[in-house]
N, C-alpha and C positions, 0 to 999 in steps of 0.2 A: 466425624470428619469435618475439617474446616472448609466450607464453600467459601474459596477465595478470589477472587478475580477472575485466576488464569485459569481454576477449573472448570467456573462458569463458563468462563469465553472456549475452556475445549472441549466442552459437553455442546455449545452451539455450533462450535466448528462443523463435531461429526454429524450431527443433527440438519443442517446445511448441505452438507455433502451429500449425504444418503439422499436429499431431495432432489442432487443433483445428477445421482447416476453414479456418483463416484467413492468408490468402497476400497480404496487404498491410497497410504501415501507414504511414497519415497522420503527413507531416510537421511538425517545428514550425512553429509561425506564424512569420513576419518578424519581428514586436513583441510586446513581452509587457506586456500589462496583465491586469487582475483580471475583464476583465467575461467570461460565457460567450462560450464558442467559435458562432461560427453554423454552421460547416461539418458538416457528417454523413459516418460515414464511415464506407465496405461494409465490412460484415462477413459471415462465414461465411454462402455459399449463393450469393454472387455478384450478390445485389440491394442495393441501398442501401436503407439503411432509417434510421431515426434511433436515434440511441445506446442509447438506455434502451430502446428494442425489445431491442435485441440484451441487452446485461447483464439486459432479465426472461426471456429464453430463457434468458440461463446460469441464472438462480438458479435456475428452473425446474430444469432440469437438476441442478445439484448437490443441490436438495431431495432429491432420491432415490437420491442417490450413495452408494454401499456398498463405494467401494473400502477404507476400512479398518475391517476386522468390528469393533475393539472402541470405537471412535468411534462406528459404526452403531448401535450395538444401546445407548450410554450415552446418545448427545444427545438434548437434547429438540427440539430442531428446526437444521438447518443456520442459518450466520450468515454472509451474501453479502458486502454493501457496502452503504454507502449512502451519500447527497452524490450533488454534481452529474454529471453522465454525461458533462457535456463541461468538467467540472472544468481549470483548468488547474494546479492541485497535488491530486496524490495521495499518501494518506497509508497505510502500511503495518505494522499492526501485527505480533502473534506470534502470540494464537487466542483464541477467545472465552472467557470464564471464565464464572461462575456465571450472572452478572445476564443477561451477552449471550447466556447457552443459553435463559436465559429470556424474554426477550423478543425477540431472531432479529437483535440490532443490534448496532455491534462500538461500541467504546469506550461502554459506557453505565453503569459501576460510577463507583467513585470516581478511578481512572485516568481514566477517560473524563470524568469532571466538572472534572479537574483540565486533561486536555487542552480541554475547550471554554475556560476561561480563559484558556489560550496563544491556542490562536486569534480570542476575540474580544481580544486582546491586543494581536497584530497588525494589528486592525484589517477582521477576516473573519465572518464566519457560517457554521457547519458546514455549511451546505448550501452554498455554494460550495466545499466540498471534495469529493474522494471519498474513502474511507474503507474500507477492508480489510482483510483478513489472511493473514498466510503462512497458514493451518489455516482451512476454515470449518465446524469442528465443534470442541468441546471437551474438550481431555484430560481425561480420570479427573484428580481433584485438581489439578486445573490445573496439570501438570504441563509441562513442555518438550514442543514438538515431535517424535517421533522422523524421523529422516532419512527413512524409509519412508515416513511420513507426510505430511512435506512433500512429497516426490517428488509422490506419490499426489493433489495437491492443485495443484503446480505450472501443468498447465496451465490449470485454471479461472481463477489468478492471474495468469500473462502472459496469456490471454483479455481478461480486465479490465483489464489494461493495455494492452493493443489496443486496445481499447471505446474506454474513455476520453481515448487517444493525449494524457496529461498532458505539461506541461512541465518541471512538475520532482517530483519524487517523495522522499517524506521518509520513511525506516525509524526506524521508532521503536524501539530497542534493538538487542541484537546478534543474538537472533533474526532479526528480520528482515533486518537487512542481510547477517549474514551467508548465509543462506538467498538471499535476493536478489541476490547476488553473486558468489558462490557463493566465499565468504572466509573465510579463518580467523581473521586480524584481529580482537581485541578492539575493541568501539566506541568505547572511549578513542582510541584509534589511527587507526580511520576517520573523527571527528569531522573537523571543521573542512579540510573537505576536497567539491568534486564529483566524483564517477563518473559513467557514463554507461551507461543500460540501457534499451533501447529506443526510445532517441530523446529521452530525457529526463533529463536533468542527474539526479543523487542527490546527496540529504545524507542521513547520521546523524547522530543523535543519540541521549538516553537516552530510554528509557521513561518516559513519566506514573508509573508503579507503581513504577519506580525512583525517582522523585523523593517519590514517599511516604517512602519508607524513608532518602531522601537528600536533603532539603528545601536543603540547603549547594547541590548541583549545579543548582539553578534558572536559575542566574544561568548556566551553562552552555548552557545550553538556549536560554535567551534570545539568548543571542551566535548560535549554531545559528539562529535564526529570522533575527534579525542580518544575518547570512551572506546568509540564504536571499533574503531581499528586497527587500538591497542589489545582489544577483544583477539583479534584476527592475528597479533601476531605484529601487524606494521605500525610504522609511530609516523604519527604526523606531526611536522613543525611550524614553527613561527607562531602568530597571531594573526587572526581575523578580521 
């Protein structure tokens, strides 16, 4: 058998999960449109409960998370998710930076104002998304992930990927997808391409923060969105 990427990353998935309490997950829908999901779906404990119960127990939970000391002792408050809980795209950043330690929400600097653009672009509202990250605390100097680090964090994130049993899942940069993947692949590489992790198609693409520094690659990005919702059925126009 060939260990390929996606097997790897869904041998960690359920490996994750089972650490987390959580021994099922909702499959995709039949069809795919835009509006919320109505279905609720058990999570950890055995009872059904509705989504957003379950992801304010995790954040609850990671609030007080101290697996790694110097994360612990820098952030000013953990940074969860936020967007719909029964989203059907979720989105996957790399780790909160200054703005998001400050106010406790992932994309909300100037990346994050660039990415709300994409997505009302497309033709969305952030809060039909969900919204995350490999890390929910922030590096010293906003610095990369350490692999320790991610680990350390992983399962809060397949959790959340449970919660929210999305349909398709978008890594914003090589942080995440590669973390997500569990791949060595540059994102140039992974672009224009699905994988599959947990039930749910992936794309890459670049970072928001990358397209600061690389305003040329927009149009890239756009093709990636492109991709993503001609996937679904809908076509998006113009240029980016």
């Amino acid at each position: 058998m060939i260990d390929s990427p996606s097997s790897r990353a869904g041998r960690q998935l359920l490996e994750s999960l089972e650490r987390s309490g959580i021994t099922h997950l909702a499959g995709p829908a039949e069809s795919v449109d835009l509006q919320p999901k109505d279905s609720e779906m058990p999570i950890a404990g055995g009872d059904d409960k509705p989504v957003g119960t379950g992801l304010e127990e995790m954040a609850r939970t990671v609030a007080t998370c101290q697996r790694c000391q110097e994360l612990g002792e820098t952030r000013t408050q953990t940074v969860f998710g936020v967007g719909g809980p029964d989203a059907k795209i979720l989105f996957v950043g790399e780790a909160p930076g200054a703005d998001e330690d400050r106010l406790g929400e992932p994309f909300v600097g100037r990346a994050g104002k660039l990415l709300d653009k994409i997505i009302t672009a497309c033709g969305l509202q952030r809060e039909q998304i969900y919204i995350c990250n490999i890390l929910k605390c922030r590096p010293p100097g906003n610095r990369n992930p350490s692999p320790e680090e991610a680990g350390n964090c992983r399962e809060f994130l397949d959790a959340q990927i449970a919660a929210v049993a999305p349909e398709y899942i978008v890594c914003w940069g090589s942080v995440a997808a590669k973390n997500l993947l569990d791949s060595t692949e540059t994102i140039g590489r992974m672009r224009r391409k699905f994988f599959e992790y947990g039930g749910a198609k992936v794309l890459c693409t670049y970072h928001p923060s990358y397209l600061l520094r690389n305003p040329s690659e927009k149009k890239d990005v756009w093709e990636d969105m492109q991709m993503l919702f001609a996937d679904m059925g809908v076509t998006l126009t113009g240029n980016q």
